[in-house]
N, C-alpha and C positions, 0 to 999 in steps of 0.2 A: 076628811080622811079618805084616803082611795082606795076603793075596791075591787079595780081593773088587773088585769095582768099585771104581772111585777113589769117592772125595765129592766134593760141590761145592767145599766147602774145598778139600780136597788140589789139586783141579782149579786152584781160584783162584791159591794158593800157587805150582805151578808154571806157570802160567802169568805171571803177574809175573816170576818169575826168568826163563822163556826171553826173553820181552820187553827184559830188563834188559840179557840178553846180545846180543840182535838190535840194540840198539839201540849197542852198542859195536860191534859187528860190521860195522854201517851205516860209523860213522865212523868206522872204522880205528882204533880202539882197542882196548888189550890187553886181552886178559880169559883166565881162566883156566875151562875148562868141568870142571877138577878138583874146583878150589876151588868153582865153583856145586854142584855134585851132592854135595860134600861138606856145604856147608851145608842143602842141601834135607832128606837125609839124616837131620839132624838136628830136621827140624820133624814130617819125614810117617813114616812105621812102612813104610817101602815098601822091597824090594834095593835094589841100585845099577844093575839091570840093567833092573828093572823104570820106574824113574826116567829113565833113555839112553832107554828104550823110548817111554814118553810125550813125550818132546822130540822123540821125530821122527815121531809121531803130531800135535803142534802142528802141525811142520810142514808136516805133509798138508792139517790146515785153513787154514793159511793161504794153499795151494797154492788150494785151492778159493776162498778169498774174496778170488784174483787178490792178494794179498800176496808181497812179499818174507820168505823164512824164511832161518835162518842155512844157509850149506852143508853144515858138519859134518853138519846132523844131516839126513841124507836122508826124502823125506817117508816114512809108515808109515801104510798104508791100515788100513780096518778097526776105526778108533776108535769110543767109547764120543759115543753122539748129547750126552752131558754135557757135555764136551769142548769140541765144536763152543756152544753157552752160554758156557763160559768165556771163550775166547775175544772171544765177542760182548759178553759183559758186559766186560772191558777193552776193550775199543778204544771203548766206548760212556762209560767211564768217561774216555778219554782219545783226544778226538775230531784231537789237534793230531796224532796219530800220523798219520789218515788223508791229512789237510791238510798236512805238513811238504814244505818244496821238496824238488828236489831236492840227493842230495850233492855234496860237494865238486867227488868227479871228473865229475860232469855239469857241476856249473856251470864248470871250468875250458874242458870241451867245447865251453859257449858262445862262450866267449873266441876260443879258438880256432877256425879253421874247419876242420872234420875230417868222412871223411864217416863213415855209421855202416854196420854190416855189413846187408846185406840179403840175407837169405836165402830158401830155397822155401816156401809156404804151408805150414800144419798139413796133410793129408789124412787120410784113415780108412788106408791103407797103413802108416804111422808115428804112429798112434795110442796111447796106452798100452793096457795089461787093460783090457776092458769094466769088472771090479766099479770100479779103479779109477777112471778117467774118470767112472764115471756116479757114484762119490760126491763125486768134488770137483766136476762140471757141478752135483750137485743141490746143494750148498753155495751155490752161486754164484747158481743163480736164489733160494733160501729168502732169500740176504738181498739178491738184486737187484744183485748186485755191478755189473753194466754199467750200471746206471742213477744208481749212488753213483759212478761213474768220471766219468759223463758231466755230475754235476752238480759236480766236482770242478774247477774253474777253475784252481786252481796245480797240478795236473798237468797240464790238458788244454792250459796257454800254455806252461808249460815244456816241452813236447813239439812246440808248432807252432814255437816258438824254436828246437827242437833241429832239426828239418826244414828249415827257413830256411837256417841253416848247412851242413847237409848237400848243401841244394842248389846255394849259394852254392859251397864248395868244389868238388862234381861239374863245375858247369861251369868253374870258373878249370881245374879238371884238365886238361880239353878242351878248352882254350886259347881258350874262350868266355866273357872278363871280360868284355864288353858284354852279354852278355846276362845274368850275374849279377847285373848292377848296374840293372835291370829287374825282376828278383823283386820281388815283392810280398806281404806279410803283411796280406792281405785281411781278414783275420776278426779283426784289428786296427785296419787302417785304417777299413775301411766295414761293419765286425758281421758277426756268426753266419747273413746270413741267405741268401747267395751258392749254398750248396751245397757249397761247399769252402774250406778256411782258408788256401792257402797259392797262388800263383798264379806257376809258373815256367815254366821252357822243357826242351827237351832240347837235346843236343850240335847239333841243326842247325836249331835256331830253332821249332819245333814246340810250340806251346803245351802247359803240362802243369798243369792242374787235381788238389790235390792236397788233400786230407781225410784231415788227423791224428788215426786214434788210438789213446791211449798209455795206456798200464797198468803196473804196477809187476811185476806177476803175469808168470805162464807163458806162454807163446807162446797158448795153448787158453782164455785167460782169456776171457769172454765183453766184448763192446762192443756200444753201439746205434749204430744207421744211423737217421740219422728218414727219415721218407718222402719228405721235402724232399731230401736227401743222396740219395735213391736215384732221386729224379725228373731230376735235374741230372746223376746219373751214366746215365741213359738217353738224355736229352736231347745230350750233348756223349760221348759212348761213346769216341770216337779220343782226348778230351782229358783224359778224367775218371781220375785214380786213386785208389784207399785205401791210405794209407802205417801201416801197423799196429806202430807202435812196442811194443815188451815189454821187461821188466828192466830197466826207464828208472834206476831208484833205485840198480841199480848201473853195467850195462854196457849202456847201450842198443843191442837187435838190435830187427832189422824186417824184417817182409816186404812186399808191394804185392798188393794185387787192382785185379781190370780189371774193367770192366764186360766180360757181364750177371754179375751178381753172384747171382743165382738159385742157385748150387748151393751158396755158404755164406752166406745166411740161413732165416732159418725170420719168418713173419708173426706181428705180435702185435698188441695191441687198440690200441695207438697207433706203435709201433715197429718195424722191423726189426731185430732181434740176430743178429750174426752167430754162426754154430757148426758147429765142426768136426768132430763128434762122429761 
């Protein structure tokens, strides 16, 4: 039985299988992680202990490239940089994974008007281990994950959708249906170019400037801000918010920043990314 580094192979092989099962796992379908590890078993010369152990090393990478990973299998730092390749080589082999809408239970969410949970920013207080963090942050710039989010159109409408709703519902809550029915899907009606996508109110008629965005990933997943987006959010400060949607692909949670927004970005040669680090 071998003990050495995985191979590319080996690498490839289980990575398809976790895949196969992430992707039943999405859709609420049955699957057995017996019967996977049993048959993997049968391809690679690896334990069975050693095999559990790389599934949840997957998904730590996939933690890092702001992906959805199965629950079962909790992330596992400290993997082989091979690994982080395999991965990339499937999802490169199979681009409709990055691009798929969202699930079921998002899309019933649209249907329905519901809001979504919002909770306190990332801080450095409640941050993970330094080794971990800084190896899924450094996953995440190597293949640029905020800027592959940001050019992702079926995430980034199906998330200004899901805000719409959310907003719609907050105020009917606050017995505010007239101002509901004044929301506006700006970055629909009249494009991306406003400074923010969504254009509603609060409970006592107070304009609320509202810039969605949504990732599939961890709360710490990286996003860009363009300079545009940080110009409009200096310019309108009482009105401008960032609605920062996470876990959109299962249970959509979010949190809100205010302007000045200064203490979670860092500058780059064309962008602001935010980070929590």
């Amino acid at each position: 039985m071998s003990t050495g580094p995985w191979t590319d192979e080996e690498n490839d092989l289980i990575v398809v299988d976790y895949f196969t099962m992430l992707a039943d796992d999405v859709a609420g379908r049955p699957y057995s992680k017996s019967d996977h590890n049993r048959r993997m078993l049968e391809k690679i010369d690896r334990s069975r202990k050693s095999v559990e152990f790389k599934h949840q090393n997957i998904s730590a990478v996939l933690k890092g490239l702001g992906e959805d990973w199965i629950p079962g299998y909790k992330p596992a730092f400290h993997f082989q940089a091979s690994l982080v390749d395999a991965v990339a080589r499937w999802l490169a082999r199979n681009p409709h994974w990055l691009a798929r809408k969202p699930n079921m239970s998002t899309k019933s969410a649209l249907r329905e008007p519901s809001s979504i949970w919002i909770g306190p920013p990332p801080t450095h207080s409640n941050q993970p281990p330094p080794q971990e963090l800084e190896q899924t942050l450094h996953i995440a710039r190597k293949f640029d994950v905020a800027a592959r989010d940001e050019r992702n159109r079926v995430l980034g409408r199906a998330g200004e959708e899901r805000v719409l709703e959310h907003e719609h519902a907050a105020l009917i809550g606050a017995g505010r249906d007239d101002l509901a029915r004044k929301i506006r899907w700006v970055a629909n009606e009249d494009g991306d170019g406003l400074g923010y996508d969504v254009a509603s109110f609060t409970s006592d008629g107070r304009s609320r400037l509202i810039e969605v965005k949504t990732t599939n990933g961890w709360e710490r997943t990286p996003f860009e801000i363009t300079r545009n987006e940080l110009a409009v959010a200096e310019e309108r400060r009482s009105e401008w918010c960032l609605f920062r949607l996470w876990n959109f692909s299962r249970e959509p949670k979010a949190f809100e920043l205010y302007p000045p927004l200064d203490a979670h970005v860092s500058l780059t040669a064309t962008t602001f990314q935010a980070s929590f680090g």
